[in-house]
C-alpha positions as CSV (number, residue, x, y, z in Angstrom):
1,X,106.3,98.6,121.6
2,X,105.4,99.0,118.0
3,X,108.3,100.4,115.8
4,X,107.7,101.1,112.0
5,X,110.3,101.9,109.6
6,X,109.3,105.0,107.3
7,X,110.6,106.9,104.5
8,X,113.9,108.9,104.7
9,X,115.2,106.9,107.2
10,X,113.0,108.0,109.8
11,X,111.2,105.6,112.4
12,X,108.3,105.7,114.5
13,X,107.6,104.3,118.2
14,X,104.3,103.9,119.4
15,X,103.9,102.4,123.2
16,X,100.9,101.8,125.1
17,X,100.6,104.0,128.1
18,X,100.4,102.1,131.2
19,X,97.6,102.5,133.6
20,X,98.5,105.2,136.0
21,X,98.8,104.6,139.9
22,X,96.8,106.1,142.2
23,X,98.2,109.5,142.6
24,X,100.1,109.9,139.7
25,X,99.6,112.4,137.7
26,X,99.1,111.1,133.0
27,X,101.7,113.6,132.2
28,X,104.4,111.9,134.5
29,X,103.2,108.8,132.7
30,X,103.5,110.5,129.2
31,X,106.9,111.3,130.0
32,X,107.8,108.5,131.5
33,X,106.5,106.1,128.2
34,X,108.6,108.3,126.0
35,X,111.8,108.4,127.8
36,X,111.8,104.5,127.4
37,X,110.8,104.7,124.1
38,X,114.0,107.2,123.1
39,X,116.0,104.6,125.4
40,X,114.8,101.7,123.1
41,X,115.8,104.0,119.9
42,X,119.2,106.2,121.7
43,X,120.7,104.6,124.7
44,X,119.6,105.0,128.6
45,X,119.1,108.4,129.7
46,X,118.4,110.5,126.6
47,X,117.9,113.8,127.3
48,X,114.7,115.2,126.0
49,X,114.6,119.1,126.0
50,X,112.0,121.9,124.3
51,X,113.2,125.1,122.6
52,X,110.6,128.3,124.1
53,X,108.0,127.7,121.5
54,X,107.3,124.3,122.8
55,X,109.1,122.0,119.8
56,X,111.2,118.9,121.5
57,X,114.3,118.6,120.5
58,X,117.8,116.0,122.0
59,X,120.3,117.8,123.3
60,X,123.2,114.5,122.6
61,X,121.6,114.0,119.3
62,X,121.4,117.1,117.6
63,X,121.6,115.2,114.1
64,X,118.1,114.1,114.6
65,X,114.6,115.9,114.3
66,X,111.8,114.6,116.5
67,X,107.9,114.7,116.8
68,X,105.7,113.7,120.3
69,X,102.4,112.3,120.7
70,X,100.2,111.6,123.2
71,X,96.6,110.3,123.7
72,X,95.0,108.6,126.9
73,X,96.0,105.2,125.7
74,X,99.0,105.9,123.9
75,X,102.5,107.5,123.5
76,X,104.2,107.5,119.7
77,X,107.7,109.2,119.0
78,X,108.9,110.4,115.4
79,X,112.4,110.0,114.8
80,X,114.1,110.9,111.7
81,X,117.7,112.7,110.6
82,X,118.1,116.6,111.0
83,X,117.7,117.1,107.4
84,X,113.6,116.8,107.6
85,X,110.4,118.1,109.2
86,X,108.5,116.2,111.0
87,X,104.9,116.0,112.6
88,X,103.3,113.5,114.6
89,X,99.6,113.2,116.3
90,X,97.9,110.1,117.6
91,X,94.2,110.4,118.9
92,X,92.3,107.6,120.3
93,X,88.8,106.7,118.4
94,X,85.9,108.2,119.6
95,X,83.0,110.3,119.0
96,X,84.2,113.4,121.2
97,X,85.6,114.9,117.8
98,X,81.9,115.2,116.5
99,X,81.6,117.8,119.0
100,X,84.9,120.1,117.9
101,X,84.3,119.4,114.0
102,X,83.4,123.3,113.4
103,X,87.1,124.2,115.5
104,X,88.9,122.3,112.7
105,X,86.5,122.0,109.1
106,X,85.1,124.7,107.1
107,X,81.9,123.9,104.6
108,X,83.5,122.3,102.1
109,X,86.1,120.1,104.0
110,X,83.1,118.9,105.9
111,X,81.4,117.8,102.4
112,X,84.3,115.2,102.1
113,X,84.0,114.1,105.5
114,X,80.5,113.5,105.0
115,X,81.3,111.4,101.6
116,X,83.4,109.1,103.4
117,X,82.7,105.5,103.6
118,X,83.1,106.1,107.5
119,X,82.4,109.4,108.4
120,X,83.7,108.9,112.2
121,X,87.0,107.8,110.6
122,X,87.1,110.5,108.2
123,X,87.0,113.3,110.7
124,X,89.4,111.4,113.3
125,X,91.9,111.3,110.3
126,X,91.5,115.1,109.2
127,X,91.9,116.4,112.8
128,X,94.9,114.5,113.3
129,X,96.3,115.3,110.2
130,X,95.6,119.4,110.7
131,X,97.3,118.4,114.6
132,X,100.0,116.7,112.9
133,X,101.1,119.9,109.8
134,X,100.7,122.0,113.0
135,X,103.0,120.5,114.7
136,X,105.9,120.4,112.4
137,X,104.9,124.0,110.8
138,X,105.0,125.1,114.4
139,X,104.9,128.8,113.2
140,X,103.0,131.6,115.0
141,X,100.9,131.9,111.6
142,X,99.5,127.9,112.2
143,X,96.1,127.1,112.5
144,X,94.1,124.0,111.9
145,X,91.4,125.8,109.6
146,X,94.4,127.1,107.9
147,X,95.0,123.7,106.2
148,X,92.6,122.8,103.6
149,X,91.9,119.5,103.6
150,X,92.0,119.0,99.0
151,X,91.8,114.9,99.1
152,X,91.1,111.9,101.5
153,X,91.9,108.3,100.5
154,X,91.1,105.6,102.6
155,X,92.5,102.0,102.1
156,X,90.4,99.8,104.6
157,X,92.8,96.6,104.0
158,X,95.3,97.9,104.7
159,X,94.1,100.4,107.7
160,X,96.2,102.9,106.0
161,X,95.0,106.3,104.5
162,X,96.5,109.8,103.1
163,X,95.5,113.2,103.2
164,X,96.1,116.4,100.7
165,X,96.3,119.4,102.0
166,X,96.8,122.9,100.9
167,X,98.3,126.0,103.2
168,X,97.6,128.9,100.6
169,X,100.3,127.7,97.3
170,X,101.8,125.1,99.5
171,X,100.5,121.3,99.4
172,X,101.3,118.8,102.0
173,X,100.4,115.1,102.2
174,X,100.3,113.3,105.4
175,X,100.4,109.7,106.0
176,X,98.1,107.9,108.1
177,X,97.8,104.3,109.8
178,X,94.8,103.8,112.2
179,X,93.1,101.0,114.4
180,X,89.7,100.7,116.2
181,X,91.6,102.3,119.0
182,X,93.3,105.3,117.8
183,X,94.6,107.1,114.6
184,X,97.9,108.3,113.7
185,X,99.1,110.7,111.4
186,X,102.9,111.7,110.3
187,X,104.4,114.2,108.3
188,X,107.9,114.2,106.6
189,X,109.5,116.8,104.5
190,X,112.4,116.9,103.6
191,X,114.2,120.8,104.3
């Protein structure tokens, strides 16, 4: 397990999913992965619950917001007090995003994307980020095209980056770290 301290005393878990066993089903596995990684963070047998519209939330711990993420390879858990909003997304590496690039980039976006040093990376980072402002927006109004991607900066070093966005007036930045297997993206605000 993987546990990063963040800003505003928030924390993130990421956790390798294991391989599944004949018969058994990812999301049991999903599930599974992040009940042990709110046991690691809570105590044994945190209970994990989602309001209608989908967003998780702890029943014993109502003093603290959380954000899920899955991929095929991996399972990461946002943790932070109440007070803020969160967003999480994780995506393995690959090049099945060059196919949905249009679902998620208008004209312009894609011009940036295309500047990158590392286009592939680029447009990993921007869909996970748009995943990630869904996900802690998580109004009917949401939409990934609706966030407009204003700046990308990539620190290579440091396998680090952040994104600028803009939702009409509103401007959100959103953190990323990434590795040759996935990328992940976060989002903190405080309410």
């Amino acid at each position: 397990m993987k546990r990063i301290a963040l800003q505003e005393d928030a924390v993130l878990l990421i956790e390798d999913l294991p391989t599944r066993v004949k018969g058994q089903k990812r999301q049991e596995v999903e599930r599974a992965t992040i009940a042990q990684l709110l046991e690691k963070h809570f105590a044994q047998g945190t209970e994990l619950a989602h309001y209608p519209n989908g967003k998780p939330y702890l029943p014993k711990h109502e003093d603290w917001a959380i954000s899920i993420s899955h991929s095929d390879a991996y399972a990461g858990l946002l943790l932070a007090p109440k007070k803020l909003c969160l967003g999480l997304d994780i995506e393995d590496r690959g090049e099945q995003v060059l196919r949905v690039r249009e679902r998620f980039l208008d004209s312009e976006e894609d011009e940036l994307v295309v500047c990158s040093a590392d286009e592939l990376l680029a447009l990993h980072l921007v869909w996970s980020a748009k995943e990630c402002l869904y996900k802690a927006e998580n109004t009917s109004e949401s939409y990934l095209k609706a966030y407009k991607l204003e700046a990308l900066s990539i620190e290579e070093e440091e396998e680090r980056a952040v994104l600028l966005f803009r939702k009409q007036e509103r401007l959100f930045q959103v953190q990323a770290f990434y590795t040759q297997a996935y990328v992940l993206t976060y989002y903190i605000e405080c309410l």
